[in-house]
N, C-alpha and C positions, 0 to 999 in steps of 0.2 A: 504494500500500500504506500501511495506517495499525497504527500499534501503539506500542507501545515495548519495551525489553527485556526480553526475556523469550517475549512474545508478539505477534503482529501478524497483521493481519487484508488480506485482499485479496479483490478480487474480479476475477474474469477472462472474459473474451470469447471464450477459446480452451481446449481442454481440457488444453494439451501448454507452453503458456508464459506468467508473469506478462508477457514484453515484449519485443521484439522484439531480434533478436539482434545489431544495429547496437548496442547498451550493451555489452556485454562486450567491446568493442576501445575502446571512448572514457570508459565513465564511471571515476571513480576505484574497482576493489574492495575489498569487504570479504566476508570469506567464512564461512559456519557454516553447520553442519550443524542440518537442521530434520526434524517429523515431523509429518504433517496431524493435529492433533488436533479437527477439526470442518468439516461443511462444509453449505450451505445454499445454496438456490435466491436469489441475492438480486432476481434478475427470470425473465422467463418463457425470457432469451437467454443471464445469466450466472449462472455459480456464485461462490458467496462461501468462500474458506477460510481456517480460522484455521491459526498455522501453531505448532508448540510449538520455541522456539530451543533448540539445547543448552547453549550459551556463555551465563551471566549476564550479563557484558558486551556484549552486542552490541546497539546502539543505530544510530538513525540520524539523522539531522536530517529536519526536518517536509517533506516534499516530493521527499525523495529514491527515484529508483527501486529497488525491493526486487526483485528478481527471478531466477527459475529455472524449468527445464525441471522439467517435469511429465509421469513417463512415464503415471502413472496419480493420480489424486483420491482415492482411495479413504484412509476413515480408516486412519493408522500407516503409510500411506505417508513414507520416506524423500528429503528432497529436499538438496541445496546450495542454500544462498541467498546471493545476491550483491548489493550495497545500496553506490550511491553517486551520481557525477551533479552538474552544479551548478542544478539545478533544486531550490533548499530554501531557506525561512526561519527565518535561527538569528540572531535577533537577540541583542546582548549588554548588560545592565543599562543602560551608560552612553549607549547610541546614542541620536540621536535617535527618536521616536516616528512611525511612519509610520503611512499608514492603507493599508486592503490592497483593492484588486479581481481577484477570483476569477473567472476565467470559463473555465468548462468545459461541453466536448462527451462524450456520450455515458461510457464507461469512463476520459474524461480526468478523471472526479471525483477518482480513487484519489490522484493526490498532492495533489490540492488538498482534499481533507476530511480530509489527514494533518495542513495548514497552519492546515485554519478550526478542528482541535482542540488544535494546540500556541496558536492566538491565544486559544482559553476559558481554557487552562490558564495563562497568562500573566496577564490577565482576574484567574483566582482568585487567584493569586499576590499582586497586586499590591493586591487588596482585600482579601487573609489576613494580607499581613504589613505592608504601607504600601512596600514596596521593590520591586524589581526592575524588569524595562523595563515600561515605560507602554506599552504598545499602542494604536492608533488601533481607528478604526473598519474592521469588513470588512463587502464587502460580495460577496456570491456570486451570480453570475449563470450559473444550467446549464442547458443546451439538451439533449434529446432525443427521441426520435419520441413517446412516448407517458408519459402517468405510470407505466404498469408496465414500462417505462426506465428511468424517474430512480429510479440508484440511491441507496441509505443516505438514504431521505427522512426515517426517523423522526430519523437520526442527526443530520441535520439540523437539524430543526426545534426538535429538543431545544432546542439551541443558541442559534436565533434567539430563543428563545421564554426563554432563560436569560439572554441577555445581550441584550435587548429593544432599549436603545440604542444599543449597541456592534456587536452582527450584525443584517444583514439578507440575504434571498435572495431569489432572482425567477427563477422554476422555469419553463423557456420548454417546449411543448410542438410540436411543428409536425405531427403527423400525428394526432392525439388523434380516436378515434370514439367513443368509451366518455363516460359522464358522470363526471364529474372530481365524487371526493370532498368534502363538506362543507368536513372538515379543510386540505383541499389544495387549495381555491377559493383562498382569499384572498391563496393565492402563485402560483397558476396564470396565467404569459401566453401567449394562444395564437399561435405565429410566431416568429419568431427573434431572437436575439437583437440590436437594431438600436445603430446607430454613435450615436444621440442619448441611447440610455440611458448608453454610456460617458461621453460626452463629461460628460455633468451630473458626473462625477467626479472629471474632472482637476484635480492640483490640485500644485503642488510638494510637497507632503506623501504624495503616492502611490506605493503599488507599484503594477504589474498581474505578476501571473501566469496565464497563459495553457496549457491543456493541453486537445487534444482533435484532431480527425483534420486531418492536415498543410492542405488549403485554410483549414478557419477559425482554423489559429491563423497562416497566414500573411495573411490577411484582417484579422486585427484588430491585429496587430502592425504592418502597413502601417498602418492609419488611425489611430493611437494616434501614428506617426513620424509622419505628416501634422501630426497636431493640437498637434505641437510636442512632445510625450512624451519627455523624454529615454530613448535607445535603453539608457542602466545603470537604468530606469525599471520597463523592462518586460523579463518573463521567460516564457520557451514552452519547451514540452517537446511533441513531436509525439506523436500516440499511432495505430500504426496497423498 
């Protein structure tokens, strides 16, 4: 889920829940009352909905799970929303500067395009006022079947294409029949996402954050501890 207070946006795989109901015994809550004030097809398998918060106050840190039962979608529907989890990057002014790898499967986009818009927002901050934390570089790496998949692509690109130096992405597609958009060639790889493209990454200066269905983020968090990755390095959130 991506937003900030007031408002946030998600998109979901299931009609009836942002996430599976194994968070609501283990992440930290926070609780508010919401109402759907929009909803859109964000691919041809998920719905996208905005959600309208009642509480002013209620915020979350970038990456944290936002979630609640959905007995129906329908716009002015009433929900509970529940938002916490230590899956988030909140870094604070004085920290060192890290650089970030994002790698996400399918609907495991949702916290990690929470993280690559709190890192722009940091970005503008820090070239608006000459202060606050320096942000490294990110870089996003998302795997799914086809480009009418990969979701929040405009959202995306926006991004890369804002902070040229600073983000990049590499949109992996593995079952692709369709002919792949002009716009969306020059980030299009077709296959999965491989251990050599990581590797070019590691660096003591890195995160990873990891989120996408339980095999590959137990797949890349194994080979990340292989490649000497300190395990406070890297961070997964399973989505499934």
């Amino acid at each position: 889920m991506t937003g900030t207070s007031g408002q946030a946006t998600a998109a979901l795989d299931h009609p009836r829940s942002l996430i599976r109901p194994f968070c609501l015994y283990f992440a930290q809550r926070v609780v508010s009352a919401a109402k759907v004030c929009d909803t859109a097809d964000e691919s041809p398998s998920v719905k996208r909905l905005r959600l309208l918060v009642a509480d002013k106050g209620f915020s979350f840190k970038a990456g944290q799970w936002c979630f609640s039962l959905l007995p129906q979608c329908a716009l002015g529907s009433e929900v509970a929303v529940r938002v916490g989890g230590e899956f988030f990057f909140d870094p604070q002014p004085a920290d060192a500067s890290r650089n970030l790898v994002l790698i996400a499967g399918g609907v495991g986009i949702n916290p990690l395009l929470s993280i690559l818009r709190h890192s722009a927002d940091l970005h503008r901050e820090r070239a608006d006022k000459g202060s606050g934390y320096e942000m490294g570089t990110v870089t996003l790496f998302y795997s799914a079947k086809n480009t009418s998949e990969l979701l929040f692509k405009k959202n995306i690109l926006d991004l890369v294409n804002e902070f040229p130096e600073k983000m990049a992405c590499s949109l992996h597609v593995t079952k692709q029949t369709a002919q792949i958009s002009a716009e969306l060639k020059p980030y299009i790889t077709e296959g999965r996402i491989t251990e050599k493209e990581l590797s070019d990454h590691i660096s003591k200066e890195t995160l990873f954050y990891i989120c996408g269905p339980p095999p590959m983020t137990d797949f890349f968090s194994k080979e990340l501890e292989d490649r000497h990755v300190p395990p406070e390095h890297i961070c997964f959130e399973k989505w499934w």
